[in-house]
Structure formats: structure tokens, C-alpha cells
C-alpha positions, 0 to 999 in steps of 0.5 A: 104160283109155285108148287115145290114136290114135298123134301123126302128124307132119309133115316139112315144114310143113303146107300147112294153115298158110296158113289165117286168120281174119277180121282182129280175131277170136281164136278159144279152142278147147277140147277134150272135158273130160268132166266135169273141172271142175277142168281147165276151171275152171284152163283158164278162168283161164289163158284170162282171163290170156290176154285180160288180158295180150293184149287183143282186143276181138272174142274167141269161145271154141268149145267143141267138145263132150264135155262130159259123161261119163266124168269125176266132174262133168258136171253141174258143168261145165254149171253152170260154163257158165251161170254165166258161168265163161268168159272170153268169148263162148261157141258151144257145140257138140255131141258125141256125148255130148251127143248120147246124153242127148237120145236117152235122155231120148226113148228109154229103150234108149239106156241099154244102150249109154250106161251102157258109155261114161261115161252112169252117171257123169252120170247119178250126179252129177244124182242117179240110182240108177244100181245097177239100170242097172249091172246092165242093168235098170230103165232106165225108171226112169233115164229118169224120174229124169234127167227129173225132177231134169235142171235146165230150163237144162242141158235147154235148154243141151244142145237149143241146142248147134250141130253145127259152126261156122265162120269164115275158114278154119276149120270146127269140129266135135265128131268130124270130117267124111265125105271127099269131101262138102262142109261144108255137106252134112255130116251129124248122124252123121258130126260127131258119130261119125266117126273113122277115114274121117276120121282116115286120110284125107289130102286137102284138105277146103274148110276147116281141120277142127278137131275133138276126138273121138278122144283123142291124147297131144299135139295132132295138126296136120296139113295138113288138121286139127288134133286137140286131144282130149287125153284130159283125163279121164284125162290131166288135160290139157286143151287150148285151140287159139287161133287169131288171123289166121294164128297159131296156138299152145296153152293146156293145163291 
């Protein structure tokens, strides 16, 4: 079952709206895709569409992790990755799915809590009997599977992600950042795991937080962060945030 964190709504518009990027730069920002390579591929197209209708030189997409789990083809979205299916230049960052693998590859335990949220499904698609470990058993021997078939390139995609990228006014991460602690003091943990200290606080942060993480039924913008986890896995909406300057507007499946 999915749970969508309720679209928050502002009356007035967010004092937020005056953050730019650098003249020339147009930034594409998908949310976590979850293994749907069908919405990435159609959002990829439209995204090529895009560049063809308005071209811009100096164009960067920033995926903002999630990009495993949960859906029916991780392991084709990495290849989607790699073999150059997106329009643009792409900085890769990381989510706590992402994240979750790394750990199982060194720690077989992981398993127990992964297998809860979508890791049987990836484990599945690169070819691992999954019955034991549906079972709470057996997980070394996933372990070893997923270490054995795992292909060198998506190992090194998922070691090269980033924890968070920013330019201009913008800072983007995969869940958020901790209230009160400046960006580049953030922490592991909290970029890749936070949700409510994040979601429910309402200050100004040093920069406009881009994030995903914590699915909603419609992009969420607010003065301080704009949400654009959209649930594609189970929505089969997928979204884009494209910033250019001061503008901002959106592409989705």
C-alpha cells in the first residue's frame, strides 16, 4: 500500500520564488523512479523533446536517487543509465535505496530489514533466488548471489553516486537536510533518511532543498523545499522539476 504525505499549500507565493540559477544553466530534476523503466524511458523522451523545442547549451539532468526497489526493473534502469538513455549530462545522487545495497554487499544482516522495502524485488531482477530470504533465512547466500551476477558498472554506478549537489540557489538531495545545521555540514543519515524533522519544519534553510524521499500526490513547493516524489512506482507518475534562472515548471510521465 501506498502512503502519499498530505500536498501542502500556500496562500500567498512562497518567499522561496525569488531563488535562480546561474545565467545559461537549466537544471531537469527527477524524482525516485523505483525501478519503472518504462516511465523513465517516456520521461526521457519528453525531456529530449524538451532540449529539441527549447535548446540550451549548458543543460545538466540531476537524478535524485531512488532508483532501485520496489518497481519491476532496477537493474534495467541502471542500464538505461549507462547506456546513455538520457538526454543530458547526468549527476547521479544517492537515496537510501541505493545506500541499503552498498551495505548488504559488506553486511549480509541488511536483508532483514531490506527484504521489507523492495530489496527482494532488485535482488530478483539481477537473478537471485529470493525464496529463502522471503522466508527470513539463507541471506548470505543472497549476499553471494548479488555479488557474483552484480555487473562491475552498476557496482561502480552505485559507489560514484553523490550525497547532495548544488548550484545557485538550489541544493538537492535525495530525503532532505537536519533544520538548524548548515548545508555543508550535513550528514550521511539525514540526506539520505530524514523525513519528518525535515517535512514539518518550516524555517528558511541557506538554500532552496530539492528533494524526493517522502512520496505526495502532486509535487509539493513551498518556501523552503520543493518535493517532487511522486510515487511512480505505484502512481506510474513520474516527475521532472525543471529549473532555468528564476523559472520553474514541470514535466511528468
Amino acid at each position: 500500500m501506498m502512503f502519499f504525505a498530505r500536498p501542502k499549500t500556500q496562500p500567498r507565493a512562497p518567499t522561496g520564488a525569488a531563488a535562480s540559477l546561474p545565467n545559461g544553466l537549466r537544471v531537469y530534476a527527477i524524482g525516485d523512479i523505483h525501478g519503472r523503466l518504462d516511465l523513465l524511458q517516456v520521461l526521457s523522451n519528453k525531456l529530449r523533446d524538451d532540449l529539441r523545442d527549447d535548446p540550451c547549451e549548458n543543460a545538466v539532468i540531476v537524478l535524485l536517487g531512488d532508483y532501485i526497489d520496489r518497481g519491476p526493473d532496477s537493474a534495467g534502469v541502471i542500464d538505461w543509465f549507462l547506456d546513455a538513455g538520457l538526454p543530458a549530462p547526468a549527476i547521479a545522487l544517492r537515496g537510501n535505496h541505493e545506500a541499503t545495497l552498498l551495505n548488504f554487499l559488506v553486511d549480509e544482516t541488511v536483508l532483514d530489514n531490506w527484504r521489507h522495502f523492495g530489496g527482494l524485488e532488485t535482488l530478483s531482477c539481477y537473478g537471485v533466488d529470493v525464496r529463502d530470504a522471503m522466508r527470513g533465512r539463507n541471506y548470505a547466500a543472497a549476499q553471494a548471489k548479488l555479488r557474483e551476477v552484480l555487473p562491475p558498472t552498476h557496482q561502480s554506478f552505485f559507489d560514484r553516486t553523490k550525497l547532495s549537489w548544488s548550484s545557485g540557489d538550489y541544493f538537492f538531495c535525495h530525503a532532505g537536510v537536519k533544520p538548524n545545521v548548515p548545508l555543508q555540514r550535513q550528514e550521511e543519515q539525514d540526506l539520505l533518511w530524514i523525513r519528518d524533522e525535515f517535512n514539518d519544519f518550516r524555517g528558511a534553510f541557506d538554500k532552496m532543498i530539492v528533494h524526493g524521499h517522502s512520496p505526495v500526490a502532486a509535487p509539493e513547493f513551498l518556501p523552503n523545499r520543493i518535493n517532487i516524489d511522486t510515487g511512480a512506482y505505484a502512481t506510474d507518475v513520474l516527475t521532472c522539476l525543471v529549473l532555468q534562472g528564476r523559472e520553474r515548471r514541470f514535466i511528468a510521465t
